[in-house]
C-alpha positions as CSV (number, residue, x, y, z in Angstrom):
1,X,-9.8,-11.0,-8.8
2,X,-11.3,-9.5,-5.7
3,X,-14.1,-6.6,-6.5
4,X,-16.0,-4.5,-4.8
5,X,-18.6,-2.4,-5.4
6,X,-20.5,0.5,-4.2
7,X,-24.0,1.7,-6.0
8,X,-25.5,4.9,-5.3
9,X,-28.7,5.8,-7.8
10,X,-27.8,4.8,-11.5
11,X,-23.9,5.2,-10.3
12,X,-22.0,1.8,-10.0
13,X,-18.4,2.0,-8.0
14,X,-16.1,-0.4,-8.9
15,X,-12.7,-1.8,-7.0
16,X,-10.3,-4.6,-7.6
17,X,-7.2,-5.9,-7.6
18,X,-5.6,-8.8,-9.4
19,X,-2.5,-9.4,-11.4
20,X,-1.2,-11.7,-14.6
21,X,0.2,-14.7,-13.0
22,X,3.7,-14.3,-13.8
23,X,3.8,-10.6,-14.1
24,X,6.4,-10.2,-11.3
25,X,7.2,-6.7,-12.7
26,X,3.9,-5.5,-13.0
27,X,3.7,-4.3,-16.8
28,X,1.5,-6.3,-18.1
29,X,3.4,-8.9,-20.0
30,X,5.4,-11.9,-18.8
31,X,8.8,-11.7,-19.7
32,X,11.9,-12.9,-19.3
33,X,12.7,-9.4,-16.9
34,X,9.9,-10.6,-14.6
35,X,12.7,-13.0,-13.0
36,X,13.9,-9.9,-11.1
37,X,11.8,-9.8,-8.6
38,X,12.3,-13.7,-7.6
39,X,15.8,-12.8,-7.3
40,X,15.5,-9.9,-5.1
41,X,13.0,-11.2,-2.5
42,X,14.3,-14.9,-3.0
43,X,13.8,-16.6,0.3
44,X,10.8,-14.0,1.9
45,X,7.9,-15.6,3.4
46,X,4.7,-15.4,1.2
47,X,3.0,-14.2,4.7
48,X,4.9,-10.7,4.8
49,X,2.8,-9.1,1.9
50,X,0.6,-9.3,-0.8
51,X,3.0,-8.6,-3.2
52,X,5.6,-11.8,-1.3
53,X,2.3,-13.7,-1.7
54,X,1.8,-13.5,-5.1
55,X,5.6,-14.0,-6.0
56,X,5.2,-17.0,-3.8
57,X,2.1,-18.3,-5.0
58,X,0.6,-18.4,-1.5
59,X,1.0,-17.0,1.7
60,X,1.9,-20.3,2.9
61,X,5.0,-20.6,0.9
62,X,8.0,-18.9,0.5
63,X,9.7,-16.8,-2.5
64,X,11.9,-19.7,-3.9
65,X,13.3,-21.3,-7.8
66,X,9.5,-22.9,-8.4
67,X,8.6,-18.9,-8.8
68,X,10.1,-19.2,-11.7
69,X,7.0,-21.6,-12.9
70,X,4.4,-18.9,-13.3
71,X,6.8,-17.5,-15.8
72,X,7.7,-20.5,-17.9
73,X,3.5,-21.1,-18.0
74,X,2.2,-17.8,-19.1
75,X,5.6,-16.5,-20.8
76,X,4.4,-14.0,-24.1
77,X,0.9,-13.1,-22.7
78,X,0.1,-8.9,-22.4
79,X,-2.3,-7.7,-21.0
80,X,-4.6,-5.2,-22.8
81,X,-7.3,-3.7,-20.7
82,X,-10.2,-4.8,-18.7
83,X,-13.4,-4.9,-20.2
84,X,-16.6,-3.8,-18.1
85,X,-20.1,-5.4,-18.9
86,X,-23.6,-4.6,-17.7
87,X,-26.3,-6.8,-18.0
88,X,-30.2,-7.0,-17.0
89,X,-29.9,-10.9,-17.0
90,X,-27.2,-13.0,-17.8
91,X,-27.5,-13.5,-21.4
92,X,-27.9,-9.6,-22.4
93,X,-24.1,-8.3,-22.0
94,X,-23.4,-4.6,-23.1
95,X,-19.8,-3.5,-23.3
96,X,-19.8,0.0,-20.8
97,X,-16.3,0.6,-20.5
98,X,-12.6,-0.5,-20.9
99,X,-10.1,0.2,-18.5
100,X,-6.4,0.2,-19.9
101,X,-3.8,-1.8,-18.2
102,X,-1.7,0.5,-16.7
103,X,-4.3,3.1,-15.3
104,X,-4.0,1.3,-12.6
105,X,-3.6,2.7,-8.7
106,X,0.4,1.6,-8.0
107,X,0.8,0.7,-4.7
108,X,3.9,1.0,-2.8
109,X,3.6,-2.7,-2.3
110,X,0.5,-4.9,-3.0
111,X,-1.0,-5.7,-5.6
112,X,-2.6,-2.8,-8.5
113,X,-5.9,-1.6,-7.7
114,X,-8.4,-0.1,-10.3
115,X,-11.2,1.9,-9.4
116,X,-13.8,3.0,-11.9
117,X,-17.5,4.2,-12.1
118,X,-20.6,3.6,-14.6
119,X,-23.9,4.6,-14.9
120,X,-26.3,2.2,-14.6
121,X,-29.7,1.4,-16.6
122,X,-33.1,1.0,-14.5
123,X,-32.5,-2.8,-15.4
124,X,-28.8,-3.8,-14.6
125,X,-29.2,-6.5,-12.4
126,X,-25.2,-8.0,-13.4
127,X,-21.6,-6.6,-13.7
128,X,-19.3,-8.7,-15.9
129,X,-15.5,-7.8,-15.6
130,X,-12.7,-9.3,-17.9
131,X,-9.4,-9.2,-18.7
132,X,-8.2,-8.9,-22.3
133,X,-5.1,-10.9,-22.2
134,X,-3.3,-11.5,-25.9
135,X,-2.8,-14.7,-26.5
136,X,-6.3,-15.8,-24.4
137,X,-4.4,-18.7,-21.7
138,X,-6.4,-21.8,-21.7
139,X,-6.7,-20.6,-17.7
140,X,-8.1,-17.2,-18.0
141,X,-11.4,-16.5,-16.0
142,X,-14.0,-14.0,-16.0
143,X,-16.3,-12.5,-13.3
144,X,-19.7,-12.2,-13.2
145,X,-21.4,-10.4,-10.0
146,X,-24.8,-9.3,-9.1
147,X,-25.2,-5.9,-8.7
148,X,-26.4,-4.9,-4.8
């Protein structure tokens, strides 16, 4: 996940993109349809785009039948929604907002961007972002910034 953030008084901007490993299709579930895509960009250099990268698995790579991988791993997991935390330390999380799935920026090509604000308490020091991914992978990761 890459974020960014803007603040301005008690108003946090937040920006990022990421994507369910294996969600070639972009719907938020790994499925057998996201085998589409490998077929129709089979071959492309992960270098061309974001979107060739991440079918790729790198920009170094190209689009080819070990695609197919990312699949097989995380086949059956939805995504739900991101979750938004706010925090004056690390150890006092409050649940501020939950962004759905698909309310999501669609780019032409790329990756989808979200974009959201929250207010901010005096105190915030941390935003925490997750992903709310049914069944919870074993790989799943959460982000924890400091607010600036």
């Amino acid at each position: 996940m890459n974020l960014s953030q803007t603040k301005d008084g008690n108003n946090l901007h937040l920006e990022w993109y990421t994507m369910l490993r294996g969600d070639f299709t972009r719907d938020g579930k790994v499925s057998v349809e996201d085998v589409t895509p490998i077929a129709m960009y089979f071959g492309r250099d992960g270098s061309e785009s974001e979107y060739m990268a991440f079918l790729s698995g790198s920009p170094m790579w190209s689009v080819t039948v070990s695609s197919v991988s990312y699949i097989a791993m995380n086949y059956g997991i939805t995504a739900q929604c991101y979750e938004i935390w706010l925090a004056p330390d690390e150890g006092e999380l409050r649940l501020v907002k939950r962004v759905e799935w698909g309310e999501y920026i669609t780019p032409l090509t790329g990756l989808p961007r979200y974009s959201v604000d929250v207010q901010l308490e005096d105190n915030d020091q941390y935003v925490y972002v997750t992903a709310v991914l049914n069944p919870d992978p074993e790989w799943h990761e959460d982000y924890l910034w400091s607010i600036h």
